[in-house]
C-alpha positions as CSV (number, residue, x, y, z in Angstrom):
1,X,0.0,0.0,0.0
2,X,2.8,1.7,0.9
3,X,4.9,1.8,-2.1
4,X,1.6,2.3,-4.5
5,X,1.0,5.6,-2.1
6,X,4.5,6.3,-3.2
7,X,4.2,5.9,-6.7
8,X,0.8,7.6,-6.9
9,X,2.7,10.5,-5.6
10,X,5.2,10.8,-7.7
11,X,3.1,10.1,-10.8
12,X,1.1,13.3,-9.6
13,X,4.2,15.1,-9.2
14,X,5.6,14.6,-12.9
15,X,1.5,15.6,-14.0
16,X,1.7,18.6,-12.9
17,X,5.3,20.2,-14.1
18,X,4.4,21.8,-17.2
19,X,4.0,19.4,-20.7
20,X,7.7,20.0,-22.0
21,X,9.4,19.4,-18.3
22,X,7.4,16.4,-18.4
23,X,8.4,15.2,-21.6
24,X,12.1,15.5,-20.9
25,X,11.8,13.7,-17.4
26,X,9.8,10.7,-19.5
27,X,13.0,10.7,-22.3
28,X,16.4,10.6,-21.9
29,X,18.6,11.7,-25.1
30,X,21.9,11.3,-23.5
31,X,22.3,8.0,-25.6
32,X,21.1,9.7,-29.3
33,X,23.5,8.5,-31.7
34,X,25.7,10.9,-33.5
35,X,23.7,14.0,-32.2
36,X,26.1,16.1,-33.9
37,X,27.6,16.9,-37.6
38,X,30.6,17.2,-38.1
39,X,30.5,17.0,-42.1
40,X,32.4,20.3,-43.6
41,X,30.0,22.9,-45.3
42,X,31.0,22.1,-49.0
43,X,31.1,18.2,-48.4
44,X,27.2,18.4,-47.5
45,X,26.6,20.7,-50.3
46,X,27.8,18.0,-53.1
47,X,26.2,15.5,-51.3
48,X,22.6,17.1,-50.9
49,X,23.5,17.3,-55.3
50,X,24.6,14.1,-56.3
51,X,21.5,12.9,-53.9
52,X,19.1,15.2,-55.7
53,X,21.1,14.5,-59.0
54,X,20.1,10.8,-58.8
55,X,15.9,11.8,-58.5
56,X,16.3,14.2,-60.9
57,X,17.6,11.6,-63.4
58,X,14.7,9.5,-62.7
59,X,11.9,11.8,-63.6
60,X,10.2,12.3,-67.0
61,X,9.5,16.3,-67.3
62,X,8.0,16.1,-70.1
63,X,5.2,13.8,-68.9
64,X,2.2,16.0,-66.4
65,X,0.5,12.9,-65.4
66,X,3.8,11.6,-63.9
67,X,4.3,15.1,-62.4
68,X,0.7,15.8,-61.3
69,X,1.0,14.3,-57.6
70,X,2.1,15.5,-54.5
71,X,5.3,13.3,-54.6
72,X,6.6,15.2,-58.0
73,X,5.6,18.6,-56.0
74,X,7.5,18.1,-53.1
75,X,10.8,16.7,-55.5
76,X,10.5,19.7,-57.7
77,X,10.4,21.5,-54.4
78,X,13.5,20.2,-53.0
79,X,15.1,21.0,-55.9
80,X,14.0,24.9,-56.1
81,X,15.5,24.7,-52.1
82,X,18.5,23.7,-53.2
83,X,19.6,25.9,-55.8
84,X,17.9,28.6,-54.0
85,X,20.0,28.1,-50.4
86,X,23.1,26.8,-52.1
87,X,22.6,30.2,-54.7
88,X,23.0,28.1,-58.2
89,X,21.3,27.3,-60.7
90,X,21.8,23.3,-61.0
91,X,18.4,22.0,-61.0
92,X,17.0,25.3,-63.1
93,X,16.1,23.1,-66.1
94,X,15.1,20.4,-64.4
95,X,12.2,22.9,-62.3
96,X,12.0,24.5,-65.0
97,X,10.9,22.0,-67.6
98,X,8.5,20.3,-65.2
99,X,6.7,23.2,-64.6
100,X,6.0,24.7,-67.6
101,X,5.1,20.9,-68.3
102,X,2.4,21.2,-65.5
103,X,1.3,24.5,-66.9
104,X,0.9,23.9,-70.2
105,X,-0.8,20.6,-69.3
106,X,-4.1,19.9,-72.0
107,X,-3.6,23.4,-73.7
108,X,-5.6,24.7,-70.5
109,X,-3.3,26.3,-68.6
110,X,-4.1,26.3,-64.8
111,X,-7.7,25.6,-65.3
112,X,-7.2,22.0,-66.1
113,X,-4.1,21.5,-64.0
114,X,-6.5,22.3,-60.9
115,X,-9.2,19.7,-62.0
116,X,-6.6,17.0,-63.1
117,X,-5.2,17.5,-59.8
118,X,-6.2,14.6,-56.8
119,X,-6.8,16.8,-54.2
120,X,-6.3,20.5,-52.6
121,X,-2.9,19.2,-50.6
122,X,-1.4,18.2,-54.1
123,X,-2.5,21.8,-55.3
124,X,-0.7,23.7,-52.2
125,X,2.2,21.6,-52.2
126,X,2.4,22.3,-56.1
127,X,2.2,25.9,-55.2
128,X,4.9,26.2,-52.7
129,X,7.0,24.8,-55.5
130,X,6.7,27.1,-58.1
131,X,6.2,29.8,-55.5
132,X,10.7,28.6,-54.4
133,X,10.9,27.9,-58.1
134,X,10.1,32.3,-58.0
135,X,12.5,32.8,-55.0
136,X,15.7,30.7,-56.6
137,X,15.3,32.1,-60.5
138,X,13.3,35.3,-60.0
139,X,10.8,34.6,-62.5
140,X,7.4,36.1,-62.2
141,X,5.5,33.6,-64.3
142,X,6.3,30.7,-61.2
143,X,4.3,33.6,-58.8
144,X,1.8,34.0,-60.8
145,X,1.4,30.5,-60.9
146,X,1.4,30.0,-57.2
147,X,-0.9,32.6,-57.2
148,X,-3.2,30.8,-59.3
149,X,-3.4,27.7,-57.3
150,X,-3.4,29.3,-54.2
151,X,-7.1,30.9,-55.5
152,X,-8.0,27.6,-56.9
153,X,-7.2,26.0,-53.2
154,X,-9.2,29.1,-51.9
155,X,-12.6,27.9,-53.2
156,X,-12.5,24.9,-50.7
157,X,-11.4,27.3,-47.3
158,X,-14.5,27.9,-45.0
159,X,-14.4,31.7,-44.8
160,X,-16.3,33.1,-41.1
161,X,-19.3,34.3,-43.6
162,X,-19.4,30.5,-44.9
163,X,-19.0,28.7,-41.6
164,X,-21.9,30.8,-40.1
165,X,-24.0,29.8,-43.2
166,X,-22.8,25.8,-43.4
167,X,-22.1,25.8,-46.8
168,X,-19.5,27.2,-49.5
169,X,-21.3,28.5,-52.2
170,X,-21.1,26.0,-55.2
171,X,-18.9,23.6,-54.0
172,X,-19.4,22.1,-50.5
173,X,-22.7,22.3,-48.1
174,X,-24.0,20.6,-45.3
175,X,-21.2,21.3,-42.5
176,X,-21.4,22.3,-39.4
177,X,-21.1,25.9,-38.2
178,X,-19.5,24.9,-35.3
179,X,-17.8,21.7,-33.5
180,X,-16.3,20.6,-30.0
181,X,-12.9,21.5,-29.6
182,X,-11.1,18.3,-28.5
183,X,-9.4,20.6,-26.0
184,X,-12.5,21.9,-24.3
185,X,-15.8,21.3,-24.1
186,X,-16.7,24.0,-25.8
187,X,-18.5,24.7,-29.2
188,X,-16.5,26.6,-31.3
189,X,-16.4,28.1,-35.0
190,X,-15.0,26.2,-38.3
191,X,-13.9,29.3,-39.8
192,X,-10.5,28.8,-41.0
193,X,-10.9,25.0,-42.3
194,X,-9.5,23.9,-45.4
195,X,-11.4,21.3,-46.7
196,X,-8.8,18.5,-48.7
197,X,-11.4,17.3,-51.1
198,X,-14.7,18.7,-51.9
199,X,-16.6,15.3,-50.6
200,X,-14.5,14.3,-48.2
201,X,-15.6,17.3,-45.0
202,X,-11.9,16.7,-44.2
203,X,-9.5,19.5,-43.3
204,X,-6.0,17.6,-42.7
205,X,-2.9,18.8,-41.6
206,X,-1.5,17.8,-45.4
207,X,-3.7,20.6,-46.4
208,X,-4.0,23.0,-44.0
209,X,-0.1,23.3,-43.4
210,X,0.8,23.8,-46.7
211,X,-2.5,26.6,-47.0
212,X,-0.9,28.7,-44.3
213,X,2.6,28.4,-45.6
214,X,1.9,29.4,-49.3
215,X,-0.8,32.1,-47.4
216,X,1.7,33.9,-45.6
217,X,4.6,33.6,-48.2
218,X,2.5,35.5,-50.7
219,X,1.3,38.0,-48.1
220,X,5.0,38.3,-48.1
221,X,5.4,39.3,-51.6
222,X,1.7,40.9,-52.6
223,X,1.0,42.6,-48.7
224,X,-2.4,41.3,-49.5
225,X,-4.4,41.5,-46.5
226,X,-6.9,38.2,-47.8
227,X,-3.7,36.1,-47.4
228,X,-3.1,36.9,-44.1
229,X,-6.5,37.2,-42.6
230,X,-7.2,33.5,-44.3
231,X,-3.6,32.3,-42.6
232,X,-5.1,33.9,-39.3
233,X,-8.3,32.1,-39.7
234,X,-6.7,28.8,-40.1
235,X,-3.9,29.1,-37.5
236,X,-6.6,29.6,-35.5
237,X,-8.5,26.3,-36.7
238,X,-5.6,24.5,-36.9
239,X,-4.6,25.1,-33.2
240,X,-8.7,24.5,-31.9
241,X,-9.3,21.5,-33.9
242,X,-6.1,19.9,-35.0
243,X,-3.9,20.0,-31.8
244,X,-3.7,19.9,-28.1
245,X,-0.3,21.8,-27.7
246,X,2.2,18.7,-27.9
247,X,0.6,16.9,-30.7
248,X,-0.8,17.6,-34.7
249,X,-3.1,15.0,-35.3
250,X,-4.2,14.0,-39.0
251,X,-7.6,15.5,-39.6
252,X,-11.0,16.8,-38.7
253,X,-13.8,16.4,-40.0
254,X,-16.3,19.5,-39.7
255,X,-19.3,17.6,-41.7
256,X,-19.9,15.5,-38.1
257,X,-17.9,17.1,-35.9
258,X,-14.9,14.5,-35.2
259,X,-11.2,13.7,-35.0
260,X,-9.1,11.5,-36.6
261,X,-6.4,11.2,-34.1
262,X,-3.9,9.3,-36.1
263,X,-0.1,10.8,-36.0
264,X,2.3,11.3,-39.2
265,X,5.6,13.4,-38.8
266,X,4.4,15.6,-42.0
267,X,2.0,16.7,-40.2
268,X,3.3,18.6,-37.6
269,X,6.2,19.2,-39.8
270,X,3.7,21.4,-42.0
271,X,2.0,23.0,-39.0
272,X,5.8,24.5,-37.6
273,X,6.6,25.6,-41.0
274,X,3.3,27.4,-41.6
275,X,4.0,29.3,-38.1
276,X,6.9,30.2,-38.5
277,X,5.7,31.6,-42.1
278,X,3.4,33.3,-40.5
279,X,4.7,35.0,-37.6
280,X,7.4,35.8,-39.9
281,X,5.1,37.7,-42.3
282,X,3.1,39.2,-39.7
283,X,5.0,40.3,-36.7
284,X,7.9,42.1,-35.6
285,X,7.6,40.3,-32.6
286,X,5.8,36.9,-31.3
287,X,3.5,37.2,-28.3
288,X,4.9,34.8,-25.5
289,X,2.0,32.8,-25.3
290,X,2.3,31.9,-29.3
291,X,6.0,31.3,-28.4
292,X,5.3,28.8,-25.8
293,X,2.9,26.7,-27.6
294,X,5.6,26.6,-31.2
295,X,8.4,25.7,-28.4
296,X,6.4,23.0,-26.7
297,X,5.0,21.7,-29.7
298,X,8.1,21.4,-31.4
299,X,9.7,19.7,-28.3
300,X,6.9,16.9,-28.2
301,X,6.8,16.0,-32.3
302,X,10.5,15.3,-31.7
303,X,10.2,13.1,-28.3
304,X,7.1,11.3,-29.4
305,X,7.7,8.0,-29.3
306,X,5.5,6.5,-31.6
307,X,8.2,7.8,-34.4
308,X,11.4,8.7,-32.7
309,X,13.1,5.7,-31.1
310,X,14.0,6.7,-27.4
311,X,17.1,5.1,-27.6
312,X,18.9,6.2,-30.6
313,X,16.4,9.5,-31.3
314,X,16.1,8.1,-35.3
315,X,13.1,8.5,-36.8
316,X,10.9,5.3,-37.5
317,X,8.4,5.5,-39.5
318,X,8.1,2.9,-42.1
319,X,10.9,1.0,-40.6
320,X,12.0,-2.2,-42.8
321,X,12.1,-4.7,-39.7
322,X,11.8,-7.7,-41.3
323,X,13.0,-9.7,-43.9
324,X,10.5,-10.5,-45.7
325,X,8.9,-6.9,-45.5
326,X,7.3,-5.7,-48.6
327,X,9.3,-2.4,-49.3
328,X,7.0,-1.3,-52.1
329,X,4.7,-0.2,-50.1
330,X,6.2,2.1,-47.9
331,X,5.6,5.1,-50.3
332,X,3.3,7.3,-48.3
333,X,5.4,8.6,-45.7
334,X,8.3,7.3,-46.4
335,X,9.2,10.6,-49.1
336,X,7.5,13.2,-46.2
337,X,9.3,12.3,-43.6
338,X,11.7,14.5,-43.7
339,X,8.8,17.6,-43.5
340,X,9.2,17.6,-40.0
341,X,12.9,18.1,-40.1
342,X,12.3,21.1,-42.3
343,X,10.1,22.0,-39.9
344,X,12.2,22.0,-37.1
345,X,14.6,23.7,-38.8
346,X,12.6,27.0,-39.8
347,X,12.0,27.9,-36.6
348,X,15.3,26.9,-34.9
349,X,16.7,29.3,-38.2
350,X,14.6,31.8,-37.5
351,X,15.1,32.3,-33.9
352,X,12.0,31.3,-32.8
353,X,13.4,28.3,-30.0
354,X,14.7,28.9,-26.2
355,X,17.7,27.4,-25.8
356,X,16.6,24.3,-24.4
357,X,14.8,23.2,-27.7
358,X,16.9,24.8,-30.6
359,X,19.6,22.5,-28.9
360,X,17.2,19.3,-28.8
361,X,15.9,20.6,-32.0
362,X,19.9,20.9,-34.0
363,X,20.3,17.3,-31.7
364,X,17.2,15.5,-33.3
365,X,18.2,16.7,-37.2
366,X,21.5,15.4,-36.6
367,X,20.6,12.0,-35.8
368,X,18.3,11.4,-38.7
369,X,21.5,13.2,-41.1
370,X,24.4,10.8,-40.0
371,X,21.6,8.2,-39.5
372,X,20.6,8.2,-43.5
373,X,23.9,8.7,-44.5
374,X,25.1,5.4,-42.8
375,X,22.5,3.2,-42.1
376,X,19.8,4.1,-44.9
377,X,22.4,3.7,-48.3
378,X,22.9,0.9,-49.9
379,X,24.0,0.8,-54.0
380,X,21.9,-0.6,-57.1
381,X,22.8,-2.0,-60.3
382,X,22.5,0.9,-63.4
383,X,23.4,3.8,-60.6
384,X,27.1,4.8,-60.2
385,X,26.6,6.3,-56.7
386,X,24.9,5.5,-53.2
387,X,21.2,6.1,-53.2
388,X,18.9,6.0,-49.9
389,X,15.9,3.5,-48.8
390,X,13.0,4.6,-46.8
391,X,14.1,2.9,-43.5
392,X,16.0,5.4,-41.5
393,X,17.3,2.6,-38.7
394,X,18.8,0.1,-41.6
395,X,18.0,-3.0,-42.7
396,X,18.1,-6.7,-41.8
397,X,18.7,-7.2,-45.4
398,X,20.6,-5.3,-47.7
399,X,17.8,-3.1,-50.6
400,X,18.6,-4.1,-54.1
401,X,15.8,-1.7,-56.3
402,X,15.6,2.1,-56.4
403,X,13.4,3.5,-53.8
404,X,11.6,6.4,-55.3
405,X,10.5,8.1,-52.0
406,X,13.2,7.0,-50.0
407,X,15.8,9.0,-52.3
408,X,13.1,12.1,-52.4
409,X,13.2,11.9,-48.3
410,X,16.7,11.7,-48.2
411,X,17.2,14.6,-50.8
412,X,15.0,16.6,-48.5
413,X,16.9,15.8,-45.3
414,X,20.1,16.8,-47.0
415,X,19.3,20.1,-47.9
416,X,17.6,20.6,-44.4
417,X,20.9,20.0,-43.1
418,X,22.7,22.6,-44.8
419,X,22.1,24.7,-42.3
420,X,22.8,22.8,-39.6
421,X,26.6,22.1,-39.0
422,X,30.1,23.9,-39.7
423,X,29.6,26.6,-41.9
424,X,26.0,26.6,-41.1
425,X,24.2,29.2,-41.5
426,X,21.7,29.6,-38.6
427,X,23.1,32.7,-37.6
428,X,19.8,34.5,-37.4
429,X,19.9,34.9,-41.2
430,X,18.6,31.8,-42.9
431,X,18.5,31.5,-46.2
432,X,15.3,29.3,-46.7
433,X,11.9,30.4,-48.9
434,X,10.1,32.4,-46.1
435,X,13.6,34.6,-44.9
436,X,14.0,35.0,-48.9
437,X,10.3,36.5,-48.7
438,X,11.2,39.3,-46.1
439,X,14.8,39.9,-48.1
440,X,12.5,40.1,-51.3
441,X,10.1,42.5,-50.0
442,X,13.1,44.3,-48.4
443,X,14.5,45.3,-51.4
444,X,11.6,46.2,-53.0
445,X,10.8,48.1,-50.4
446,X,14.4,49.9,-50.7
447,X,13.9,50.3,-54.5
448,X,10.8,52.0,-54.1
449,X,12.5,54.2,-50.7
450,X,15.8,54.9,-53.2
451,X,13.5,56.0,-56.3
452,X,12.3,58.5,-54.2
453,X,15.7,59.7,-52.6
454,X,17.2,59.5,-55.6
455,X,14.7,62.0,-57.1
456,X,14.8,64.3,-54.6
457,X,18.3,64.4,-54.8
458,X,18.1,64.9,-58.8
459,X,15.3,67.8,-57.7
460,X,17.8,69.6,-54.8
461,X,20.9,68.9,-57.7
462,X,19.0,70.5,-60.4
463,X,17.9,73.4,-58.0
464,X,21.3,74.7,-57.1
465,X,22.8,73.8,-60.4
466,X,20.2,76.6,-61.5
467,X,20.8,78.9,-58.9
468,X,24.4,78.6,-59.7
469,X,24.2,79.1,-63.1
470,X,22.0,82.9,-62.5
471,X,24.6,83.6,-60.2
472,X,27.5,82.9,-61.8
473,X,26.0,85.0,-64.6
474,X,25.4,87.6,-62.4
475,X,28.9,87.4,-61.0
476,X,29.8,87.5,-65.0
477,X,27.6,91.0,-65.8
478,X,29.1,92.9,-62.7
479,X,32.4,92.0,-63.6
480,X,32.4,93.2,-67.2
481,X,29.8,96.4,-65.6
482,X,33.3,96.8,-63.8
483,X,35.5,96.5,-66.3
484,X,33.9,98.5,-69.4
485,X,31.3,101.0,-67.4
486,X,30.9,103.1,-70.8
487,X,29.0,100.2,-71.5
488,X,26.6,99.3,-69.3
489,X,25.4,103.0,-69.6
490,X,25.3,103.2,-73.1
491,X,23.4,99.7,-73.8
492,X,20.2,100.8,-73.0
493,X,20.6,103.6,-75.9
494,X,20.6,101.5,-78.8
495,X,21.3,103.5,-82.3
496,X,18.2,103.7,-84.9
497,X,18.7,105.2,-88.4
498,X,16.7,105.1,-91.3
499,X,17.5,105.6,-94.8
500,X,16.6,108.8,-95.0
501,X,18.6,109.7,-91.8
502,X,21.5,107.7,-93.2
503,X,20.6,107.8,-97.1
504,X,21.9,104.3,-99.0
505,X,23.4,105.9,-101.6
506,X,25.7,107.3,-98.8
507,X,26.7,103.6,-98.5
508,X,27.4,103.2,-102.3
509,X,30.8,104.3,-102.1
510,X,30.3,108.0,-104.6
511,X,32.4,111.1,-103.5
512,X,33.0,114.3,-104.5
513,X,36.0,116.5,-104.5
514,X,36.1,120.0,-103.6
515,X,38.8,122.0,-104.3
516,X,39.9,121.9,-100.7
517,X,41.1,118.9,-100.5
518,X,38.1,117.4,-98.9
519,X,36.1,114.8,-99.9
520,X,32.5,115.1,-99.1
521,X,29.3,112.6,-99.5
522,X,27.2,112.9,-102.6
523,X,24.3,114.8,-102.1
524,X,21.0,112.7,-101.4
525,X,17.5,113.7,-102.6
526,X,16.0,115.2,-99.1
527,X,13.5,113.2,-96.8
528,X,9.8,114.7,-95.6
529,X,10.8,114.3,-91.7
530,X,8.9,112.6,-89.1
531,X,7.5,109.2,-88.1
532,X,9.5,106.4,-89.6
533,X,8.5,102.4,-90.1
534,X,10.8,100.3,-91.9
535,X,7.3,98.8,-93.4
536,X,3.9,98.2,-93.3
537,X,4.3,95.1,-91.2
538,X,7.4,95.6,-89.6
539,X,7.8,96.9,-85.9
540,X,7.6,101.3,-85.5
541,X,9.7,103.4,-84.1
542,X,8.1,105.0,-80.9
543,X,8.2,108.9,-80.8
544,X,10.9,109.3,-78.9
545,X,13.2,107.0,-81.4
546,X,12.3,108.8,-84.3
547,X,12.5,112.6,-82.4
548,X,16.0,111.1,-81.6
549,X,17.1,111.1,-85.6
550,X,15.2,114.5,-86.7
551,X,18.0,116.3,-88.3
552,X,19.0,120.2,-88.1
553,X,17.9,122.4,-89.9
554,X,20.5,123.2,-93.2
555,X,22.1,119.5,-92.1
556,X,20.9,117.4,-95.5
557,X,24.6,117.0,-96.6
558,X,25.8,115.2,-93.2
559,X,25.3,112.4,-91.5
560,X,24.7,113.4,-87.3
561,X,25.4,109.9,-85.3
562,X,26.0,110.1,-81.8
563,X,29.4,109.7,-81.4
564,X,29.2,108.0,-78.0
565,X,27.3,105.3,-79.1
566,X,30.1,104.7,-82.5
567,X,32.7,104.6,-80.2
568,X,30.4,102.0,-78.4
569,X,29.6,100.2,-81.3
570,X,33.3,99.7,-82.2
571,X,34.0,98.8,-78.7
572,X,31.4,96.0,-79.7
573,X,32.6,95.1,-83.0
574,X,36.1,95.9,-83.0
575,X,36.6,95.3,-79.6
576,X,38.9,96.8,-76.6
577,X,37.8,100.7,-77.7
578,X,40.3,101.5,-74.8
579,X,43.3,99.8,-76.8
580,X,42.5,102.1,-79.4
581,X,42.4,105.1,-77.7
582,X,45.4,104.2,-76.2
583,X,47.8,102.9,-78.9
584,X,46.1,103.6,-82.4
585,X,46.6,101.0,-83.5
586,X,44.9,98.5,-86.2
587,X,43.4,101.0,-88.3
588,X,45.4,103.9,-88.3
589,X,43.7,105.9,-86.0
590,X,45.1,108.7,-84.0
591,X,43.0,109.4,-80.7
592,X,44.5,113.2,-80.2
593,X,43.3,114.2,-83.4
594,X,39.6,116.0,-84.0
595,X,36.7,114.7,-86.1
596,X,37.3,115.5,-89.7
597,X,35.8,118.8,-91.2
598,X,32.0,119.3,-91.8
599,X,32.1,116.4,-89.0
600,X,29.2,117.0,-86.4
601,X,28.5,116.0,-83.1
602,X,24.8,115.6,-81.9
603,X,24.5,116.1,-78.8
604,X,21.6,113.8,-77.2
């Protein structure tokens, strides 16, 4: 009685420590083998390649209905990752091919890719492929294609308006507006569900993962509000319906209200990734409480036992335990079990772990690395290099045929594991599709900040390279006011004849000679005085012009000029009137002699 008292008590005591204390107290990883990598950088990087290299030879691009599944999706996927955290281009061709493949599938574009499609998961996964595809070769055709299946996935979300009705218009109807959370006894709203087939009333964690990663991402890019408030609505779901805070079960069904309690890695695997898409979209900062349910869930999806052995921490699932184990059909989870690795990763990467689980959390992805490499390879005839099986903890017997999903799962694990390691690159800055999101908004962002800047500054540069120029020219006048002062008073005098007050045939070069050795102008017939226009159309002289050039009386043989404005005028034309005065010379004159006789000066 005694010792059952005793046990009693202590099995109340562990109860009540909080889920995650309990959880460590229950498992022991002291033992895990090879919880650490030790592989350099650039060694991992060839082999997450060759692995990849060897799945990429396998696949027909050039064939949709081989490409249409969820398998293909999360392949083409990996690939996109790869080149996209290892910054190449390897796999371009290979992503590229099969997607235009899928795109141009039927001559239907989209449209019929969507129906031929099995269900919503395969379209989500499909999108978050050609969504990396976008991140690793910057081409806007692969977002507009992710775009495209994330509104064709959108028809089968319950929206609030459609879970208060029951039914989404034309598609589903008949579900309930609101269901028992398995966490409390409460009734609470299906806004938020995303159903994975139209018939089935099913929203999964296959689905609904996926949905709120390729949500957020593109809330990322566009700064759509729908994307977020949807990814809201389903985190929301997700955490009511789908988990009780150390567990994502498989799926709910909102038609009759229940729970299909079964446990895959991917699931959970999707959930983390989707959060920490999310949160990374949405907030600068993650409330505490949100914290503390991503850190305890991610602790409890790597302890669970019913995939992680306690002993060695390796990964389970479709373990080949037997000899005479059919391995052909271990291809469900086989190729997804390296989700929850990604998972895991995302959020150690982007700093959303304390301590004590981003060290579990680089621990557990360790394992399952050195644990492939060593105990999952094995070679086949036709392939030059080691591929992977789907049994994580080895054999009993050596495999002998290529194992489709357990290369993919492999492929994924390896370039999970980038990051984790020497020369990692969980620094804070991670370099997966979600950090590329917030690095490609960022520099739109800048671009649009720097288009502005740099117009300002061409605006302000423009501005004083005007005010520079009307000074400098200002600068320029006064100088040259200073210099020649005869002729800044004189300019605004300008000198106005007319034929008649300087007759052409003046200009025709005829003389006379007098007998005193003069020469004087030929006589011109005399001009009626008065108000002068060079024409009909041309501009008039103003009254105080033409007063200006009334001649004397008796003066019809000369020519009166203001001799200012001549001197002026050569000043002008001949330039530097002050050399001649000084030297005379150039033309011969002499500046102490007098104007010539019958020479007159009008005085202004």
């Amino acid at each position: 009685m005694l010792v059952f008292r005793t046990a009693h008590r202590c099995m109340l005591a562990i109860y009540s420590l909080p889920p995650l204390l309990v959880v460590h107290a229950l498992f022991d990883t002291t033992g895990w083998r090879e919880p650490l990598i030790t592989l350099p950088h650039d060694e991992r990087l060839s082999l997450a390649e060759s692995t990849l290299s060897v799945a990429a030879r396998q696949t027909d691009y050039g064939d949709a209905s081989s490409l249409r599944n969820g398998q293909s999706a999360v392949l083409l996927y990996t690939m996109a990752e790869y080149d996209l955290r290892a910054n190449s281009t390897v796999f371009q061709t290979n992503v590229t091919a099969a997607l235009d493949t899928l795109a141009g599938d039927n001559n239907g574009g989209f449209a019929s890719l969507q129906r031929g499609l099995r269900s919503n998961s395969d379209r989500l996964r499909l999108g978050l492929a050609y969504f990396s595809a976008y991140l690793a070769y910057a081409e806007d055709d692969f977002l507009n294609a992710s775009r495209a299946l994330w509104e064709a996935s959108a028809t089968l979300f319950v929206s609030q308006n459609a879970a208060e009705a029951g039914t989404i218009l034309g598609v589903v109807s008949g579900f309930n507006s609101t269901c028992s959370s398995p966490n409390e006894d409460t009734l609470m709203s299906v806004a938020g569900a995303v159903y994975w087939t139209p018939d089935s009333g099913l929203s999964n964690g296959e689905t609904i993962g996926p949905w709120i990663i390729l949500s957020s991402l593109l809330y990322g890019i566009d700064r759509n509000n729908t994307f977020l408030a949807f990814a809201s609505q389903s985190v929301q779901f997700a955490k009511t319906f789908l988990s009780n805070g150390t567990m994502f079960f498989d799926a709910y069904d909102i038609n009759n209200c229940t729970l299909n309690s079964a446990t895959q890695t991917y699931n959970g695997g999707y959930f983390l990734q989707g959060l920490k898409a999310y949160y990374t979209a949405n907030m600068t900062s993650v409330a505490a409480e949100d914290l503390n349910y991503l850190n305890e869930l991610a602790a409890s999806l790597i302890l669970f036992p019913g995939w992680t052995e306690p002993t060695t921490g390796i990964n389970r699932e479709d373990a080949i335990t037997s000899p005479t184990a059919n391995v052909s059909v271990t291809n469900f989870i086989a190729d997804w079990k390296a989700i929850l690795v990604e998972g895991l990763y995302q959020c150690l990467s982007a700093g959303l772990l304390n301590g004590t689980v981003a060290n579990l959390t680089q621990q557990y992805i360790s394992v399952q690395y050195n644990a492939v490499r060593e105990l999952a390879s094995f070679t086949t005839p036709g392939i030059d290099q080691l591929v992977y099986g789907p049994s994580w903890v080895g054999t009993p017997i050596p495999l002998q045929d290529y194992n489709p999903p357990g290369q993919y799962a492999a492929s994924a694990l390896f370039v999970t594991a980038l990051g984790v390691g020497p020369g990692h690159d969980v620094d804070g800055t991670p370099n997966d599709s979600s950090s590329k999101v917030m690095a490609t908004r960022r520099k739109r962002e800048a671009a649009i900040i720097g288009g502005v800047v740099g117009g300002l500054v061409i605006l302000v540069a423009s501005i004083i390279g005007v005010v520079w120029w009307r000074r400098r020219k200002h600068a320029k006048a006064t100088l040259l006011s200073e210099e020649y002062p005869r002729r800044s008073s004189t300019l605004v005098d300008p000198y106005f004849a007319t034929t008649s007050q300087y007759p052409v045939c003046k200009h025709g070069g005829k003389s006379l000679h007098s007998g005193d050795g003069l020469v004087h102008p030929e006589k011109c017939p005399s001009t009626p005085t008065g108000r002068y226009s060079t024409s009909s159309s041309g501009p008039s002289l103003s009254a105080r012009d033409s007063a200006r050039f009334e001649p004397h009386e008796g003066a019809a043989l000369t020519v009166r000029v203001n001799a200012s404005l001549l001197r002026q005028l050569l000043l002008d034309v001949g330039g530097g009137a002050s050399n001649l005065q000084r030297d005379g010379a150039g033309t011969g004159l002499n500046p102490e002699a007098g104007p010539p006789p019958g020479y007159e000066e009008r005085v202004m």
